[in-house]
Each structure stands twice: as structure tokens, then as C-alpha cells.
N, C-alpha and C positions, 0 to 999 in steps of 0.2 A: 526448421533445420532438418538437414534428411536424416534418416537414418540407414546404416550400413547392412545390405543385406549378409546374412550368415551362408554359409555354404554347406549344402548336407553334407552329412557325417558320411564317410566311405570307410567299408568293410573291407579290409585288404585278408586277403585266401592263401596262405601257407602250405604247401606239401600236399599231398594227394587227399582227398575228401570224399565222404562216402557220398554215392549220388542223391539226392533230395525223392522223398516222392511225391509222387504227384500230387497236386492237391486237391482235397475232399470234396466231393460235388455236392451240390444244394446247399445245406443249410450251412454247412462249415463255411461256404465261398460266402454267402451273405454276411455271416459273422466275422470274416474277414475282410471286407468293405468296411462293412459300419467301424471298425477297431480302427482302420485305415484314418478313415473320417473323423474321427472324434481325437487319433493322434495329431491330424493335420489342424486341426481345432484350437487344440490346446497350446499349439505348437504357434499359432497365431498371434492367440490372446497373449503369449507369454515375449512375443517382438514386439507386440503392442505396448505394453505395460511398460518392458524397460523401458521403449521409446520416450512415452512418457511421462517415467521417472526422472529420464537425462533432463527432457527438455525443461522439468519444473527446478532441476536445481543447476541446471546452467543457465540462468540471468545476467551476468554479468552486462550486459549493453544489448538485451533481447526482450520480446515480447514478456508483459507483467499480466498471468493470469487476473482476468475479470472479474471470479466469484459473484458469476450473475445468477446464481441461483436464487429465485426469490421463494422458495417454497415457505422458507424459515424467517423471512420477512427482510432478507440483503435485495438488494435494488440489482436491478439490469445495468452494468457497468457497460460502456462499448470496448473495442477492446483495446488493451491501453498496452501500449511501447514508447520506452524511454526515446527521448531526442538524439539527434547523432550529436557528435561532439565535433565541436572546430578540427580540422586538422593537426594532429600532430600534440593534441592536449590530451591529457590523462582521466582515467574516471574519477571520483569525488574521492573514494580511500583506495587508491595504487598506490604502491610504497613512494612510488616517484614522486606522487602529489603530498608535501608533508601539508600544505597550509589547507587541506580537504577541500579544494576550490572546486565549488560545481563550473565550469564551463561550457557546459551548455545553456541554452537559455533559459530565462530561471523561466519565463513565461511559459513557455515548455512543459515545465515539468508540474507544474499546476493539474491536480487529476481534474477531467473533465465532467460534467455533468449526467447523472443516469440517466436512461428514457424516459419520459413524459412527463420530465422536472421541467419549469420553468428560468431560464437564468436570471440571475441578479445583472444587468447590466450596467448598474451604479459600480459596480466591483470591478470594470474594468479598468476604470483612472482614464490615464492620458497615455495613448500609445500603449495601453498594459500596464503600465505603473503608475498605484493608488499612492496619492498622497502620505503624509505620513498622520495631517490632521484626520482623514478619513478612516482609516487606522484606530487611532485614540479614542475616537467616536463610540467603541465595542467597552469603552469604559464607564462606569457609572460616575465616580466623583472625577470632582475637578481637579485636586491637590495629585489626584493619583494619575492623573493622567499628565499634567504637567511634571510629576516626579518622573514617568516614564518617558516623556517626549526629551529629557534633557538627559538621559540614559541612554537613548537612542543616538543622543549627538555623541553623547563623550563614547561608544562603543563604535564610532565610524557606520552607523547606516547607509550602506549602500544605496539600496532603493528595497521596495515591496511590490510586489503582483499579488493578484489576488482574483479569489471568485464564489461567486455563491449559488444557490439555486434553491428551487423550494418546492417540493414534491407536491402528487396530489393528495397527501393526507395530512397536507400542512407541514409539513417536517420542513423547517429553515437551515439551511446549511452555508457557515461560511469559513475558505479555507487562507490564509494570510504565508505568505512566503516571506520572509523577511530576511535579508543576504546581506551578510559581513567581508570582513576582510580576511580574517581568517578563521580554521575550524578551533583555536585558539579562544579569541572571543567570546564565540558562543559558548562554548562549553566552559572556560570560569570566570566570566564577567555579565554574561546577560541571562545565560539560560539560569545559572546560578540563583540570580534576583528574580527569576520571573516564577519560580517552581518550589514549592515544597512539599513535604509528605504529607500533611495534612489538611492543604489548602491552598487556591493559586496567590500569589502577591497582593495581584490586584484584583478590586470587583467589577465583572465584566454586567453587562448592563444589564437587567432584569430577571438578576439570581439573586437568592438570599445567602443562606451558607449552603458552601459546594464543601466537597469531601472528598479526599482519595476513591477513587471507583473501584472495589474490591473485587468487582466480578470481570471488568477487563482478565480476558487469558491469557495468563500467563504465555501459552503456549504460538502469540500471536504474534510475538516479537519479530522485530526484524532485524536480521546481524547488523552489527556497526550503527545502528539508530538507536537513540535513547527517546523514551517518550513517558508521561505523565499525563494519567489522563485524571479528569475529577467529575463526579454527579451532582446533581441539586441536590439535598437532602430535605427529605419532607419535616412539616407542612413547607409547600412552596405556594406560589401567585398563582396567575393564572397559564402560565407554562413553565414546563423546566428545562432547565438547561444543559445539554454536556458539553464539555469545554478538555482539550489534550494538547501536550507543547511537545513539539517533536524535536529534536537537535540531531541535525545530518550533517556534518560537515560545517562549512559555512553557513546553512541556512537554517534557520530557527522559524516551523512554522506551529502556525495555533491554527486552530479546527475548532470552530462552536458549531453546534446544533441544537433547535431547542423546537419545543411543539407543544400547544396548548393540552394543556391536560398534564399528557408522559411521554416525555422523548425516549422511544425506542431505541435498547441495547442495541440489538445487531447493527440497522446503517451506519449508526453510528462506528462503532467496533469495525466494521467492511472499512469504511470511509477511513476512516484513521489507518488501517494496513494499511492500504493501499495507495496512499501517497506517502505511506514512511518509503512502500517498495518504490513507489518511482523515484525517492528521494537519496533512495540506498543500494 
């Protein structure tokens, strides 16, 4: 987005003035440059900044910062902008849209893969849309998965997109969209069943006991998205797991990742913002 350039400030001169004098040669004219310079400097960095300040909190239907910073061990994201929307249809929470319908495609709105991850291409399904048995799969038993599949019927399951990938220090990541009829559903009929405070429903497949994730930040949230995220708790096997259930509107997505040994807070933590923002 541009930003609007400012106009110097002009000095309007009143009534008669005494005349100026001259200005001081050598060393006062240097020290009057450099003042010059370091005002136009300042004056720079400070159109810089708001610029972008505006541009980080005006998102509504615009570019969703990256957070490619890997110094702290977040991944190189590309850089990620929401999908356009059909003609003439509303964002997910405009007052206009009461049933919080994404309308754009949900395939779309799937965060993509960081640099030098490999994709899961079993996660793409058919035309984009995975099954729902492929789905259940991320479940250990069978009762639970069958409780869940007939959950999914009696709540109108839409369809699901999906995608995974898997870094080079082994980090497995897979993220599940799952899209209702309305933002109604999700939030007191499925997400309800699927989340609690101190553990998710169901066991997702090669965790032992998970637990509410205390060190997710607080500070991470993203407006109008609601999300639960939970950790393996030690002793675990031989990798462990994070697992977060995000409720946007209509769509109700889960995000697993897990890595032999310790699956690392931050991509994790990056990963989950960053598709609640493309979500929200």
C-alpha cells in the first residue's frame, strides 16, 4: 500500500522582522549541515515506521506478514496474502456475514509450505480435497475415530483441504481445514467436542498424554480466532508431539507437528499464527 507523502511545515512571517545575520563561517556552517542531516534522518525513519505500523494493522484482505526470521529457530515462510474473494461476498467476520462464511477458497487459504521443506503430497486428496477417512487416520484408536467420523456427519461436513510438509531437521507438520455450514457449528457443536483445558478428546496417533501448552503466548493471539493448543508431556516415545485446534468462522482447523526426540516451540508457535491470520 502507498503511503502518503507529508508536506513541509511552512513558516508564515508576520509584521516587520529584524533582518537575520549572516551566517557564521567554517565551523558553525559545518555544524549546520550535519544538524540539517541528521534532522532529515530522523524525519525519514519516523515516515518509515508509521508506514509500517499502518501496513501491520491494516490486514483486513492484504498481505499477512511472514515472520521469516529464523535466527530464533521460526522458518523462512514465502510471503503469504490472503485469497481474493468472489465478487460481491463478505470477509469471514463483516457484520454483514452473520454465519462467518469463508468464501474464498478454502484451498487457498491453506498456509504454504517454508523453504527447504519437502511437501507431503498424500495431503493433497483429490482436486485438493482429502477424504474424510484420510483425516481420521491422525487418530490412534478405532472407537474414537469412528465416534468422530459420525460427528462429522451429524455437524454437516462440508469437505477438508489439507497439507503437510517436513523440514530438514525432521520436523513433520500437518495442517487440516475442515469447513462447516456455519460459524454457529463450529463453535458449539464440534469445536466444543473436540477441545478441552486439559487435554484434546481424541488421541492423535503416536502421543501419549498431551496437556494444555502453558508457554504458547499469550501475546499471539489473533482477533476473532479462538485456538487450543496442547504439548506431549514427558516421558514421551520416540518423538513428540504438538497438536492446536483453531476455530475461525466456519472453519475448524488442527495443526500437528511432531520430531523425533523434541518438537520445537517456535515453528510450531510461527505455524499456528500464521494460518489463524490467514484464517482471520
Amino acid at each position: 500500500m502507498s503511503e502518503q507523502e507529508t508536506a513541509p511545515e511552512t513558516t508564515i512571517v508576520t509584521g516587520d522582522q529584524p533582518e537575520a545575520p549572516p551566517p557564521a563561517p567554517g565551523k558553525d556552517r559545518r555544524a549546520l549541515r550535519a544538524l540539517l542531516r541528521w534532522t532529515a534522518a530522523v524525519a525519514v525513519f519516523a515516515v518509515v515506521g508509521a508506514g509500517t505500523a499502518y501496513g501491520i494493522t491494516r490486514m483486513d484482505r492484504t498481505d499477512v506478514p511472514g515472520l521469516a526470521t529464523a535466527s530464533d529457530g521460526r522458518w523462512a515462510y514465502p510471503e503469504l496474502t490472503r485469497p481474493p474473494l468472489p465478487s460481491g461476498s463478505p470477509a469471514p467476520f463483516a457484520d454483514a456475514n452473520r454465519a462467518g462464511a469463508h468464501y474464498a477458497d478454502l484451498r487457498a487459504l491453506l498456509l504454504p509450505a517454508p523453504e527447504g521443506a519437502e511437501e507431503d503430497k498424500a495431503l493433497r486428496g483429490s482436486d485438493g480435497w482429502l477424504a474424510t477417512k484420510d483425516y481420521l487416520a491422525e487418530y490412534a484408536l478405532k472407537e474414537e475415530r469412528d465416534e468422530l467420523r459420525q460427528k462429522l456427519v451429524d455437524t454437516g461436513l462440508r469437505h477438508i483441504a489439507a497439507r503437510g510438509w517436513t523440514t530438514p531437521d525432521g520436523t513433520r507438520t500437518r495442517i487440516y481445514l475442515l469447513q462447516f455450514g456455519t460459524a454457529n457449528v463450529v463453535e458449539n457443536k464440534f469445536a466444543s467436542d473436540n477441545v478441552a483445558y486439559s487435554t484434546p478428546a481424541y488421541q492423535v496417533r503416536g502421543t501419549g498424554e498431551a496437556v494444555y501448552d502453558e508457554g504458547f503466548p499469550e501475546g499471539a493471539a489473533v482477533s476473532r480466532v479462538e485456538r487450543t493448543a496442547y504439548v506431549e508431556a514427558k516421558p514421551y516415545g520416540a518423538e513428540q508431539v504438538r497438536q492446536a485446534y483453531v476455530a475461525a468462522g466456519d472453519v475448524f482447523a488442527v495443526i500437528l507437528q511432531s520430531r523425533k526426540g523434541t518438537a520445537p516451540a517456535v515453528p510450531f508457535q510461527q505455524t499456528v499464527v500464521l494460518q489463524s491470520q490467514l484464517l482471520g
